[in-house]
C-alpha positions as CSV (number, residue, x, y, z in Angstrom):
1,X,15.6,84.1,20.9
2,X,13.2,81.9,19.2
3,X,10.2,84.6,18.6
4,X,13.3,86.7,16.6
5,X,14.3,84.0,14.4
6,X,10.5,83.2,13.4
7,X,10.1,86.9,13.1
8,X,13.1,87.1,10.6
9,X,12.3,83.9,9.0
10,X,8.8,85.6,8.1
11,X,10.7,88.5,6.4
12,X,13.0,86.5,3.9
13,X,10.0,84.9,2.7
14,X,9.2,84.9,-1.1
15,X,7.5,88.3,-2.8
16,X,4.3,88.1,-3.3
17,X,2.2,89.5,-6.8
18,X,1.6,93.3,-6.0
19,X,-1.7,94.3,-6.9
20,X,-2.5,95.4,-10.2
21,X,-5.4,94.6,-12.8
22,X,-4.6,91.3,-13.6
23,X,-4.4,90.2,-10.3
24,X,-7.9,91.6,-9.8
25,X,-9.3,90.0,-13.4
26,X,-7.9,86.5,-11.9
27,X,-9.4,87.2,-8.0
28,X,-13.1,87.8,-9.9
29,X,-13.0,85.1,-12.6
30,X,-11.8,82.5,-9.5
31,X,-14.6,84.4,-7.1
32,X,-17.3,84.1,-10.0
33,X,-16.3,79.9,-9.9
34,X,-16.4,80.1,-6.3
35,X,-20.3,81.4,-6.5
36,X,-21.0,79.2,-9.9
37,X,-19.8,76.1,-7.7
38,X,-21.6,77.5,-4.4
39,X,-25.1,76.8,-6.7
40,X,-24.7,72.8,-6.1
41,X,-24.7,73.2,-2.4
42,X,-27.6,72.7,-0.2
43,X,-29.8,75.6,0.3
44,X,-30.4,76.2,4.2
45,X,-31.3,80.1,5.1
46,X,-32.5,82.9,3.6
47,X,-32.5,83.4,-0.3
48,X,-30.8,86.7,-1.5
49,X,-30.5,87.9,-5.6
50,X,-30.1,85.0,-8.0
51,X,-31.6,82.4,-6.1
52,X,-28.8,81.8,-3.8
53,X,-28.6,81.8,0.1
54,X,-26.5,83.9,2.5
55,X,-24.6,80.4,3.2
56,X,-24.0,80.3,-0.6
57,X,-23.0,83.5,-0.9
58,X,-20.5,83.7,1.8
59,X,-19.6,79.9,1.5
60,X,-18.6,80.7,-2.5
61,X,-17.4,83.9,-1.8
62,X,-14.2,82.7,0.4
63,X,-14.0,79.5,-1.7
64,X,-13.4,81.5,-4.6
65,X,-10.6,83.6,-2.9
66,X,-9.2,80.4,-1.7
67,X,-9.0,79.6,-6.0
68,X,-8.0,83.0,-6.4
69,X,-5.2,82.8,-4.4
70,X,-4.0,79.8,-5.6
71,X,-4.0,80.8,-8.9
72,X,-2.3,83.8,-8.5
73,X,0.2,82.8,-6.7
74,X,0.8,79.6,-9.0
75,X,0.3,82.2,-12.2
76,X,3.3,84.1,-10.7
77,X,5.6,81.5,-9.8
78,X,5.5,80.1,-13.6
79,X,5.8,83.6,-14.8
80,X,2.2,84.3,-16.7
81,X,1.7,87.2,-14.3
């Protein structure tokens, strides 16, 4: 009985942004300050393009879609998006 309630719980939950050109602008501007931040960090591994390493890369690269996220979902709930 439990595992059915989570399960419908899960489904009344809040709509989300559908995807759409804004959404994307706002992913790469928060992924581009993801990477921008990712320069201060310690370099450890192997260095790709623009002087960063693969730990930078990857390290920016889901910190900005953490941002992203964020922001998205904060520019929908106060209706910019």
């Amino acid at each position: 009985m439990m595992l059915n309630s989570s399960l419908l719980l899960a489904a009344t939950g809040p709509m989300t942004q559908p995807w759409s050109p804004t959404v994307a602008i706002v992913m790469v501007g928060a992924s581009l300050l993801g990477l921008l931040a990712a320069t201060k960090a310690k370099k450890v591994g192997p260095t790709l393009v623009g002087g960063l390493t693969a730990a930078q890369v990857i390290g920016g690269a889901c910190f900005g879609h953490l941002l992203g996220t964020g922001a998205v979902l904060g520019l929908t709930r106060i209706g910019v998006i």
